[in-house]
Backbone as CSV, one residue per row, in Angstrom:
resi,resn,N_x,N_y,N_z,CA_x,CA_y,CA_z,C_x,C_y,C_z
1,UNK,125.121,-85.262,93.734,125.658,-84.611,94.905,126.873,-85.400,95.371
2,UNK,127.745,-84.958,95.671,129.190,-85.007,96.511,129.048,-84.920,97.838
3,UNK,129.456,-85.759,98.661,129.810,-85.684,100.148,130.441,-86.293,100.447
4,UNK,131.673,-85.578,101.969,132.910,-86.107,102.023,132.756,-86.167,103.242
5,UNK,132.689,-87.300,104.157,132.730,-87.496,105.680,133.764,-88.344,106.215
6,UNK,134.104,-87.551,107.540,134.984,-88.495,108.171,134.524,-89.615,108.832
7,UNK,134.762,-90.481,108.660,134.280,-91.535,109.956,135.344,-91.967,111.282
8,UNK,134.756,-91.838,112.527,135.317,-91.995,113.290,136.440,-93.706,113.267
9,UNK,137.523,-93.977,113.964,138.315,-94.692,113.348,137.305,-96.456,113.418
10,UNK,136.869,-96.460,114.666,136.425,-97.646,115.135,134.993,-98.067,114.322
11,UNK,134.243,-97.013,113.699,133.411,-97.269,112.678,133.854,-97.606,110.981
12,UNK,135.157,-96.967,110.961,136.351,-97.371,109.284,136.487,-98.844,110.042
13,UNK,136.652,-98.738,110.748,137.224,-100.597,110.904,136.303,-101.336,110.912
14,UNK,134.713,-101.111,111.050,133.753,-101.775,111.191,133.307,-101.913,109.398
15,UNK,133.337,-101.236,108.750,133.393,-101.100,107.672,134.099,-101.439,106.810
16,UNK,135.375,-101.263,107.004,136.028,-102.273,106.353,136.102,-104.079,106.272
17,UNK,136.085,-104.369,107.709,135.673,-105.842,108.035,134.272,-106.044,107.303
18,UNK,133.365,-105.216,107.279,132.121,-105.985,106.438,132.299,-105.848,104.951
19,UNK,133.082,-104.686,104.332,133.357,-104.597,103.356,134.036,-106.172,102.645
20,UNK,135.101,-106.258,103.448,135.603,-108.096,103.538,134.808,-109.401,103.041
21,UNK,133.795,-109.406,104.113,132.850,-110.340,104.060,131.876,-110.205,103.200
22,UNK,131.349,-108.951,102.506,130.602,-108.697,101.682,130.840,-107.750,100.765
23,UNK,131.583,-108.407,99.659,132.443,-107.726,98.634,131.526,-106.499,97.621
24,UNK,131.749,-105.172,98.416,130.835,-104.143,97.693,131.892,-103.043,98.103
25,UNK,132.120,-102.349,97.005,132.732,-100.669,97.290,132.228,-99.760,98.329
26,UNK,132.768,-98.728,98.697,132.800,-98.302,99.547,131.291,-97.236,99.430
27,UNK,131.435,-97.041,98.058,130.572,-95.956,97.319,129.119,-96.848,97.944
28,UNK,129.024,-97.934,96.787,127.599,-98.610,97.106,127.036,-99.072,98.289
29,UNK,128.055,-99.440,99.028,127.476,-99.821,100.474,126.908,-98.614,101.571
30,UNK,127.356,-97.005,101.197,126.802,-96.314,101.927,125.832,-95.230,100.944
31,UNK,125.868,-95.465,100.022,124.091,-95.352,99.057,123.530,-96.230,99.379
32,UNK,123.680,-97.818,99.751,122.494,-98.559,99.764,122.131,-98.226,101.421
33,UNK,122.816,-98.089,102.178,122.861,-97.495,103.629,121.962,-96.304,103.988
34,UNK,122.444,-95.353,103.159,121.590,-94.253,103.348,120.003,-94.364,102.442
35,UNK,119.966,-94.930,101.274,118.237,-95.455,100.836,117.707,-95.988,101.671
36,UNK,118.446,-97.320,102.231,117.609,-97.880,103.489,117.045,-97.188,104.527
37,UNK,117.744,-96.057,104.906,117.416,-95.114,105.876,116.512,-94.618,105.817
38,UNK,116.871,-93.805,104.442,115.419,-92.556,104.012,114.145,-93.345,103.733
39,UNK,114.366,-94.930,103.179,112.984,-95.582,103.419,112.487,-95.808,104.553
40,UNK,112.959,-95.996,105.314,112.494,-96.346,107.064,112.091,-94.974,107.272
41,UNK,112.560,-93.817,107.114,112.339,-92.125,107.734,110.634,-92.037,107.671
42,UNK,110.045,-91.832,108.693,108.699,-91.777,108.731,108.387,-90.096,109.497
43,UNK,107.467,-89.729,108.603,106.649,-88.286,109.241,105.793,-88.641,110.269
44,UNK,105.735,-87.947,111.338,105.173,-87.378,112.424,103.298,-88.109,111.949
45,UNK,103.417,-87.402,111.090,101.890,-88.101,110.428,101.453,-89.569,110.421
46,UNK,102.515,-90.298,109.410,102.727,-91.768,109.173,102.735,-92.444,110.628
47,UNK,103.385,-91.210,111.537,103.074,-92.663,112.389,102.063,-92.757,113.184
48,UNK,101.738,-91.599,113.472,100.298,-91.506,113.595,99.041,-91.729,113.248
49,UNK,99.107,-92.249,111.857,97.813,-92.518,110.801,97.138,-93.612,111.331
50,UNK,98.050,-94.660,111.795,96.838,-96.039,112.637,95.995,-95.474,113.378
51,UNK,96.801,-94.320,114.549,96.375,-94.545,115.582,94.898,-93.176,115.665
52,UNK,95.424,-92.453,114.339,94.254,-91.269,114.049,93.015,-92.050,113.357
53,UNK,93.330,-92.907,112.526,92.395,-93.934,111.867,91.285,-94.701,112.705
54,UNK,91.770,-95.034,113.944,91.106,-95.795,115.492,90.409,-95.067,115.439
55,UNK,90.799,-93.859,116.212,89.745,-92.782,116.527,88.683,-92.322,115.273
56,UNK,88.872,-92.128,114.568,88.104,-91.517,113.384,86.918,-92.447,113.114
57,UNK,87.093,-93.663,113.174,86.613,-94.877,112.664,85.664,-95.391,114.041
58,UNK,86.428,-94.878,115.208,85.451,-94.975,116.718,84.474,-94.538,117.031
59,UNK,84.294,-93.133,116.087,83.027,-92.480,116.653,83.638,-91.461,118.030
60,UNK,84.970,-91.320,118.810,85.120,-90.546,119.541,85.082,-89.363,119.451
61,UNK,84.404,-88.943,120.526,84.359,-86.868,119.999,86.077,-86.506,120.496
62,UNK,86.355,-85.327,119.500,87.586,-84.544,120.303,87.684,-84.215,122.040
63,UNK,86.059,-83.694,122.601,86.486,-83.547,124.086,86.592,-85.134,124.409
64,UNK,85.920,-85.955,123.635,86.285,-87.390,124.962,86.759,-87.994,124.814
65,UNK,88.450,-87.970,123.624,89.332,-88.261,123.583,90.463,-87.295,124.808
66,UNK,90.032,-85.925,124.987,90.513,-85.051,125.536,90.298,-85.498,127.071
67,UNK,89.026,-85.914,127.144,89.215,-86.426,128.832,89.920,-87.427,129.088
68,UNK,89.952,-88.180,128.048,90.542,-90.004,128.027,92.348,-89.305,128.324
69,UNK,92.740,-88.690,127.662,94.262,-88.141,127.881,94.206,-87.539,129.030
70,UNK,93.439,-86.617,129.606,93.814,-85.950,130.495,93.952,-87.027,131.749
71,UNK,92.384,-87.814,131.739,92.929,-88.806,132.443,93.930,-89.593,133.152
72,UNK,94.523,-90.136,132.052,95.437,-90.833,132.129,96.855,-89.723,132.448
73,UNK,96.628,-88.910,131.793,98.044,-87.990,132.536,97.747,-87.735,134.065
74,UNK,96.390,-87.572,134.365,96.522,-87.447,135.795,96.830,-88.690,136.552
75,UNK,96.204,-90.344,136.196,96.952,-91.135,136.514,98.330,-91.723,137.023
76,UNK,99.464,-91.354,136.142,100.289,-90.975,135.939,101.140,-90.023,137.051
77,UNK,100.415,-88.846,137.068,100.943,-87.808,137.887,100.947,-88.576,139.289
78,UNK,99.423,-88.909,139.196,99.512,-89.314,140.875,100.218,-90.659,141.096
79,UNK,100.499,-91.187,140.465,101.398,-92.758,140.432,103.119,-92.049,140.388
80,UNK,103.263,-91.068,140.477,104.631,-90.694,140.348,104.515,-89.807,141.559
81,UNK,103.564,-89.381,142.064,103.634,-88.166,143.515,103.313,-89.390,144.708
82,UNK,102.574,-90.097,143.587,102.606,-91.595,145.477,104.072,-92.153,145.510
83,UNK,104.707,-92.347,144.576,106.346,-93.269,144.487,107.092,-91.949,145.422
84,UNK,107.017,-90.952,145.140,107.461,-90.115,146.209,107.616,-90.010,147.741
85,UNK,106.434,-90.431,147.696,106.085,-90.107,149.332,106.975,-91.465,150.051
């Protein structure tokens, strides 16, 4: 695949100065840029998996995880309607 982007001027200059200091083409430094990226890119799932794993592994039922949230959103609510007053 081919792609042709502009970069804004003050990001070419940022790029070029590291280009300087760390002698790599223009090509490889934004393939290794964009791999780094798509490795970090995490699904909705992934990041959730610890925290679905807790629960699963807790023994919590769905409603009393459901009260535990609602809870705390009502917490919340009323900690933001008292800063009001």
């Amino acid at each position: 695949m081919s792609v042709t982007i502009e970069l804004p001027a003050d990001l070419e200059a940022t790029l070029r100065e590291r280009l300087v200091r760390v002698p790599q083409n223009v090509t490889a430094f934004v393939l290794e840029a964009v791999r780094e990226k798509l490795s970090r890119s995490k699904t909705l799932d992934e990041i959730c998996a610890p925290f679905a794993q807790s629960v699963a592994t807790s023994g919590v039922s769905d409603d009393e995880l459901d009260r535990l949230f609602e809870g705390a959103r009502e917490d919340v609510w009323q900690a933001r309607q008292s800063q009001r007053s």
